[in-house]
C-alpha positions as CSV (number, residue, x, y, z in Angstrom):
1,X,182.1,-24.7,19.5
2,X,181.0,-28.1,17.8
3,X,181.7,-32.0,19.2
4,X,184.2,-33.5,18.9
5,X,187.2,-30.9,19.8
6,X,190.3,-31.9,18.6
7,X,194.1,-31.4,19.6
8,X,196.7,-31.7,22.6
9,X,195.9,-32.0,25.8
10,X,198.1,-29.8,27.7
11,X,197.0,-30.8,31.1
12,X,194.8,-33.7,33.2
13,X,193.6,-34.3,36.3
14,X,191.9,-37.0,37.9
15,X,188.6,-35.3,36.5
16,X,189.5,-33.1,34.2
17,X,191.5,-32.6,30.7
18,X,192.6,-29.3,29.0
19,X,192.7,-29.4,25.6
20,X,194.4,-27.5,23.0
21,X,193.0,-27.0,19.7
22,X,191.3,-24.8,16.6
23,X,188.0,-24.3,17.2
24,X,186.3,-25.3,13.6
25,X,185.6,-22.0,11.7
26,X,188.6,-20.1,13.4
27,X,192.2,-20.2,12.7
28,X,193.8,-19.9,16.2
29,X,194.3,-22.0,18.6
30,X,192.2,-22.3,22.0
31,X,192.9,-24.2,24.9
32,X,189.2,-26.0,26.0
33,X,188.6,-27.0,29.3
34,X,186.3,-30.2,30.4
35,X,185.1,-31.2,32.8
36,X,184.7,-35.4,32.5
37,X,182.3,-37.4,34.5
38,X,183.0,-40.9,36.1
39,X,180.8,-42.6,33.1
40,X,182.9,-40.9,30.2
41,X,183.7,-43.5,27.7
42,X,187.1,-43.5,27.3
43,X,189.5,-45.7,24.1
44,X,193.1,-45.3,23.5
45,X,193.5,-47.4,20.1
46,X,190.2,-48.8,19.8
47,X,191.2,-50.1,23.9
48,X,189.2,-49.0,26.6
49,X,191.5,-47.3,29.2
50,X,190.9,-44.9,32.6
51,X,191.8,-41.0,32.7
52,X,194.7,-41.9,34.5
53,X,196.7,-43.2,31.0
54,X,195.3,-39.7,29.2
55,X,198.9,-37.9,29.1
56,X,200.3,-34.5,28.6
57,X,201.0,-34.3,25.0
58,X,198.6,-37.1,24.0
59,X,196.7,-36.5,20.7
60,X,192.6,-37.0,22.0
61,X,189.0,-36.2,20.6
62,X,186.9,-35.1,22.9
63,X,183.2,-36.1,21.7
64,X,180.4,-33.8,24.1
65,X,177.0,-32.0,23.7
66,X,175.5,-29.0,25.0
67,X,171.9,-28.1,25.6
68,X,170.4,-25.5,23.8
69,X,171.1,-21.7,25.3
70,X,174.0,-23.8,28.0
71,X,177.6,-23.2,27.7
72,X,178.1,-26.1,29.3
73,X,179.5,-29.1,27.6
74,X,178.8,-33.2,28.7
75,X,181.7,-35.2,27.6
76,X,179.9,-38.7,26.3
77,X,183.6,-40.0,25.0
78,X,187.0,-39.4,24.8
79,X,189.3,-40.6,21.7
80,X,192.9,-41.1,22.6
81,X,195.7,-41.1,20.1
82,X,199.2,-41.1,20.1
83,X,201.5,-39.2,22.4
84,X,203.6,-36.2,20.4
85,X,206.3,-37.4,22.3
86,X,206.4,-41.0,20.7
């Protein structure tokens, strides 16, 4: 999987945001889960803003990097658009 992921988020917690999205080079869709740290830059609109305004439904990019041979992901920022709802 490459940085950023793209799509829905589908749910949120106080520390963590499922995401819903095509993986790039595949065709379905995958839900990805992260895990975000207290430092995680964070913009809705070019605003900064807290985990708590990240909504279900909202439109987000979420940028991260992974070490060589680790599955795991560190989310550096997350990217905010647009609720589907509005």
């Amino acid at each position: 999987m490459t940085s950023p992921f793209q799509g829905e988020v589908v749910s949120v917690t106080a520390n963590s945001v499922s995401v819903k999205g095509v993986v790039k080079g595949q065709s379905r869709l995958r839900t990805v889960n992260f895990t975000i740290p207290t430092d995680v830059k964070i913009v809705r609109n070019g605003q900064p803003c807290a985990m708590k305004d990240i909504q279900k439904g909202d439109s987000v990019s979420v940028s991260f990097v992974c070490k060589p041979g680790s599955s795991l992901r560190r989310v550096s920022e997350i990217e905010v658009g647009k609720s589907g709802s509005q």
